[in-house]
C-alpha positions in Angstrom: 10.7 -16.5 17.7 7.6 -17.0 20.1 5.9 -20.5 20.9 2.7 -18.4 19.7 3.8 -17.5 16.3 4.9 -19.7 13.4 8.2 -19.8 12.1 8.2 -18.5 8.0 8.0 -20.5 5.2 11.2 -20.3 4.2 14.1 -17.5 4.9 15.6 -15.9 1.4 18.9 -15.1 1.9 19.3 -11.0 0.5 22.9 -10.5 -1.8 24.9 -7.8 -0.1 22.7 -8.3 3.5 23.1 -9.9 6.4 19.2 -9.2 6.9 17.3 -11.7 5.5 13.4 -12.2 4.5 11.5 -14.3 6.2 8.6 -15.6 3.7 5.2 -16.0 6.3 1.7 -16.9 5.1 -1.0 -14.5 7.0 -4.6 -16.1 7.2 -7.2 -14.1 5.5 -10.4 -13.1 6.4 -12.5 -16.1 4.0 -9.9 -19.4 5.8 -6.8 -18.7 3.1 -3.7 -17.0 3.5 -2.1 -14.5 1.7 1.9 -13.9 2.0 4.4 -11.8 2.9 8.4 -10.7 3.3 9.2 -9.7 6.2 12.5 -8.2 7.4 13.8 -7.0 10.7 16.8 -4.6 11.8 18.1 -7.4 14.3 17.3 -10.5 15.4 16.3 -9.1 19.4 14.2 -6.0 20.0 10.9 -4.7 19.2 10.6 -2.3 15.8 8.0 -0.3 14.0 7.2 -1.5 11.0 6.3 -0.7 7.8 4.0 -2.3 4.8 5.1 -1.8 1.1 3.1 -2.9 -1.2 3.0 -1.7 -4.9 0.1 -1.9 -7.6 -2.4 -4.4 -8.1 -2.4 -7.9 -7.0 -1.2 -11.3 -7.9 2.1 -13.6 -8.0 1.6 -15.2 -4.6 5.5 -16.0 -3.3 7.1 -16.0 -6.6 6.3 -12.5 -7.0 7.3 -11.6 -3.5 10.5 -13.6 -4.3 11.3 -11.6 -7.7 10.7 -8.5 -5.7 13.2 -8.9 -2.8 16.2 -9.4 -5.7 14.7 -6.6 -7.5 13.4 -4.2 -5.0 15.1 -4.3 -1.7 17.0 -0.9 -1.7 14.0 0.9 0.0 14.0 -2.0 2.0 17.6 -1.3 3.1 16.9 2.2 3.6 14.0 1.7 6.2 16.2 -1.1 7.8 19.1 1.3 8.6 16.3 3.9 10.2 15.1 1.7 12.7 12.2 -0.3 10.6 11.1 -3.7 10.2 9.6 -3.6 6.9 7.6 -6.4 4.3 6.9 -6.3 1.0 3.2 -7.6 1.0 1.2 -9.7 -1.9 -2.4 -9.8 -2.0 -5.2 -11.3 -4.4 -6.0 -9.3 -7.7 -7.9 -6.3 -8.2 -11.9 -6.8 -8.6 -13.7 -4.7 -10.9 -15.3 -2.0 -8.8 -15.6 -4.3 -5.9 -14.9 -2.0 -3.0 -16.9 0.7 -4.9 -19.9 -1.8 -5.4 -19.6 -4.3 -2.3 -19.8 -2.2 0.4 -18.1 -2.7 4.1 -17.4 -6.4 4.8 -19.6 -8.3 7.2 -19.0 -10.7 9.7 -21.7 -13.2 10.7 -21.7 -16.9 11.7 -23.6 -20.2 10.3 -23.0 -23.9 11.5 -20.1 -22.7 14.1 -18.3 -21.4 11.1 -18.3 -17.6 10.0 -20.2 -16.2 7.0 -19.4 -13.2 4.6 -21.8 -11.3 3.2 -18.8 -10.5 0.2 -15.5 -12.1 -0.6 -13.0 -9.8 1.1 -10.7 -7.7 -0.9 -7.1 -7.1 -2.0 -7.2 -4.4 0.6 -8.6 -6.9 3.5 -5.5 -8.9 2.1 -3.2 -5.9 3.7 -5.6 -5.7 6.9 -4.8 -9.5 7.1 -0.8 -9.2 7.0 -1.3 -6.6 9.4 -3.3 -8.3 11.9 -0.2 -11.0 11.4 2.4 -9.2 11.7 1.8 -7.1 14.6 2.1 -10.7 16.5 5.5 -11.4 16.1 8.0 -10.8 18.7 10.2 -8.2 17.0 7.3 -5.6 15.8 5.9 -3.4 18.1 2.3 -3.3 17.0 1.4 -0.5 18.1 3.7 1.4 15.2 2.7 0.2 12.4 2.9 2.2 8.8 1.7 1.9 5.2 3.7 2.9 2.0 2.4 2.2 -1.1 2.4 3.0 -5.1 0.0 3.2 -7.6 -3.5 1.1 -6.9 -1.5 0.3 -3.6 -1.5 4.0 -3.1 -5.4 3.5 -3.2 -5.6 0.5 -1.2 -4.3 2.5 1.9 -7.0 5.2 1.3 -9.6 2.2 1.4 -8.0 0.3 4.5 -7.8 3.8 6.2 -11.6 4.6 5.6 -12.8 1.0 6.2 -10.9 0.4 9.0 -9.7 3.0 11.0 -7.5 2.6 14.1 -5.2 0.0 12.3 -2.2 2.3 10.9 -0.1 5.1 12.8 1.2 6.4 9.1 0.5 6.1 5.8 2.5 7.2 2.4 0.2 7.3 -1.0 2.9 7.3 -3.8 1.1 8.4 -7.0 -2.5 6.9 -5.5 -4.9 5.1 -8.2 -8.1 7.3 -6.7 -10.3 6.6 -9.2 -12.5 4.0 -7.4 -12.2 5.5 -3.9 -13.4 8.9 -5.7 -15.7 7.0 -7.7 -14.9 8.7 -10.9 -16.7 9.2 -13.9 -13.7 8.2 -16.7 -13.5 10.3 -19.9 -13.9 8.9 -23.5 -10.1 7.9 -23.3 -11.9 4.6 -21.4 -13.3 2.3 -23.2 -14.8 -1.8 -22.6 -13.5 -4.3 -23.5 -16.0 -6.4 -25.8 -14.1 -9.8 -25.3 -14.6 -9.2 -21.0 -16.7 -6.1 -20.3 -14.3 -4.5 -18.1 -13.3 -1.0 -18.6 -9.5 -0.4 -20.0 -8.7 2.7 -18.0 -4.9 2.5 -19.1 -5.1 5.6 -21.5 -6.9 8.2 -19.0 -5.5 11.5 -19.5 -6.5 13.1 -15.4 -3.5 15.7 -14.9 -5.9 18.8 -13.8 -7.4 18.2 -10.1 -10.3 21.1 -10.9 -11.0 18.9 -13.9 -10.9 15.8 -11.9 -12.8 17.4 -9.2 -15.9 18.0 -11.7 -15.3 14.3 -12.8 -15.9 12.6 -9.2 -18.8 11.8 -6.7 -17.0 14.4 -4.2 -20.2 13.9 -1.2 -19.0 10.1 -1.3 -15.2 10.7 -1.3 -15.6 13.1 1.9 -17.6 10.9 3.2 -15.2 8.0 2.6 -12.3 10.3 3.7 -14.2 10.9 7.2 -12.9 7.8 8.6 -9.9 8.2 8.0 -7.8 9.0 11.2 -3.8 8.8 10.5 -1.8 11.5 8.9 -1.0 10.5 5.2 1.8 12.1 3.1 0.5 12.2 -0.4 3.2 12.1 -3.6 2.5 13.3 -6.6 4.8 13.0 -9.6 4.5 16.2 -11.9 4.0 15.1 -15.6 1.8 11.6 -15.1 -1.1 11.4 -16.6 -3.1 11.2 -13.4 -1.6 13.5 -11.2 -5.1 15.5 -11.2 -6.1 12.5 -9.2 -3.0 12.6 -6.9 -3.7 16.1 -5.7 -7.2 15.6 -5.6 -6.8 12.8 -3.1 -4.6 15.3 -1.1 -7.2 18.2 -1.9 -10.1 16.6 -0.2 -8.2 15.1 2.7 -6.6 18.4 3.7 -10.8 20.5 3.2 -11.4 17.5 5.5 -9.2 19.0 8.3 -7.1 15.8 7.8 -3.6 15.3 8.8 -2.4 15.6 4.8 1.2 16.7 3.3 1.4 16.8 -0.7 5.1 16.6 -2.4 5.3 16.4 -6.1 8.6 15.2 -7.8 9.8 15.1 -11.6 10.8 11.5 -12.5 11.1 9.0 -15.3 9.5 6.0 -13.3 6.7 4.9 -11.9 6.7 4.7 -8.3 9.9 6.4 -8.1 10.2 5.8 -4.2 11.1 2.0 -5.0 14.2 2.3 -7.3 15.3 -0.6 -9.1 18.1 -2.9 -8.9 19.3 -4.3 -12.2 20.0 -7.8 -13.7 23.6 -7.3 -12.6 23.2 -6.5 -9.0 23.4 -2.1 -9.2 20.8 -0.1 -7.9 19.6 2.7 -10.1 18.6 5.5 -8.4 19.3 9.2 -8.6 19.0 12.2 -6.2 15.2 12.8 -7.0 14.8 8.8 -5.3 17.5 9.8 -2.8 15.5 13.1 -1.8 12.0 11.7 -2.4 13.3 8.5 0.0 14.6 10.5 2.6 11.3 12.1 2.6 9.3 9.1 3.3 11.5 8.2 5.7 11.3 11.2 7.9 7.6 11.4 7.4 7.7 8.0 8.8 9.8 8.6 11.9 7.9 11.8 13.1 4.0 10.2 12.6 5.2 6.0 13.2 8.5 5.8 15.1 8.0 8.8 17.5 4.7 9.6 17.6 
């Protein structure tokens, strides 16, 4: 480790690895930090590296913690291609805030800096980014972005707000409906104790239907910033796979570096399979395949572009 970056938190020891975590805090954008798991291939040598980050935010370390026992055979995969890799956690989801708060401003007042909005989870990621592209063993010039879910749609945002960060990104089953700014059905509903909209019962699986349903001007114009090739996955009976493809849709009639795959499977966010109470991984050949995939997307657009 460098004199000019800090030594982690802590270092989690990973059953059945000799590659441990090491548990950093990356300083956010508004003076707090925001953590992250970081694993590297070796202890010498610089690596690309890639983010994982899965659905909505929340859970600080302990979260983090849970998910290296729980999650860590993607983990092993990218580690045995080459990759350092982190599983990131950012602050919680707010309601329409990248829809309604616009790009994030910079200013100063009193010799300190001044916001003109709290950042977002998103700015979270840009923040563990920005971190780890300092340390000794990431090249940071190679850096990549897999994520599930709303974290599918928190790479579309980070890729339109801030372009120039990311070599690579993978969109597993992507959350679109903010970034599209879609008009729900009657399937959504507010909640009278909160008055936030429960969106957990949208039924989205046509992407013409979807496509009537969104602001498309303002998710091509969103989607005109973005500058790194994305591999879209879809998985074929969800709900909201009209949403998936959609995304794809508009990046690819936006001359966009855009591949869509679509697989059949049981879980959501099938690309991070599972490892049980006892210590065994489940995962099948559609993970295996769909893995592999990711991988090789990765190396062609983040290791060897």
């Amino acid at each position: 480790m460098t004199d000019d970056f800090a030594a982690p938190l802590f270092i989690q020891e990973i059953p059945g690895s000799n590659r441990p975590a090491g548990i950093y805090l990356a300083p956010t954008l508004d003076g707090l930090y925001t953590p992250y798991a970081l694993r590297t291939p070796a202890d010498e040598g610089e690596f690309p590296f890639v983010f994982l980050a899965y659905g909505n935010g929340g859970g600080g370390v302990a979260w983090l913690r849970s998910r290296l026992r729980t999650h860590g055979y993607v983990m092993d995969q990218l580690l045995a291609a080459g990759y350092a890799c982190a599983w990131g956690r950012y602050r919680t989801e707010v309601e329409l805030g990248y829809h309604r708060g616009g790009n994030l401003v910079i200013d100063a007042r009193q010799g300190m800096e001044l916001l003109n909005r709290a950042p977002l989870e998103y700015e979270d990621e840009l923040a563990i980014l920005r971190h780890v592209a300092a340390h000794p063993n990431v090249d940071a010039q190679r850096l990549g972005h897999v994520g599930v879910s709303h974290a599918g749609e928190m790479l579309f945002k980070l890729a339109s707000q801030y372009p120039g960060l990311l070599r690579a990104g993978v969109a597993c089953e992507p959350a679109n409906h903010e970034f599209l700014d879609l008009t729900p059905d009657d399937t959504v509903f507010v909640n009278p104790d909160t008055q936030l909209r429960n969106i957990e019962s949208m039924q989205m699986r046509d992407a013409e239907r979807v496509r009537t349903r969104v602001n498309v001007p303002l998710a091509l114009e969103r989607i005109a910033n973005i500058d790194l090739p994305m591999l879209v996955m879809g998985r074929d009976n969800d709900e909201l796979q009209g949403i998936f493809r959609l995304s794809y849709d508009l990046l690819h009639e936006s001359g966009k570096d855009a591949t869509w795959v679509s697989y059949e499977h049981p879980l959501h966010g099938y690309i991070f399979p599972v490892t049980n109470a006892q210590g065994d991984v489940d995962v099948d050949d559609v993970q295996r395949e769909s893995i592999a995939r990711v991988v090789a997307f990765l190396d062609e657009h983040v290791k060897n572009a």
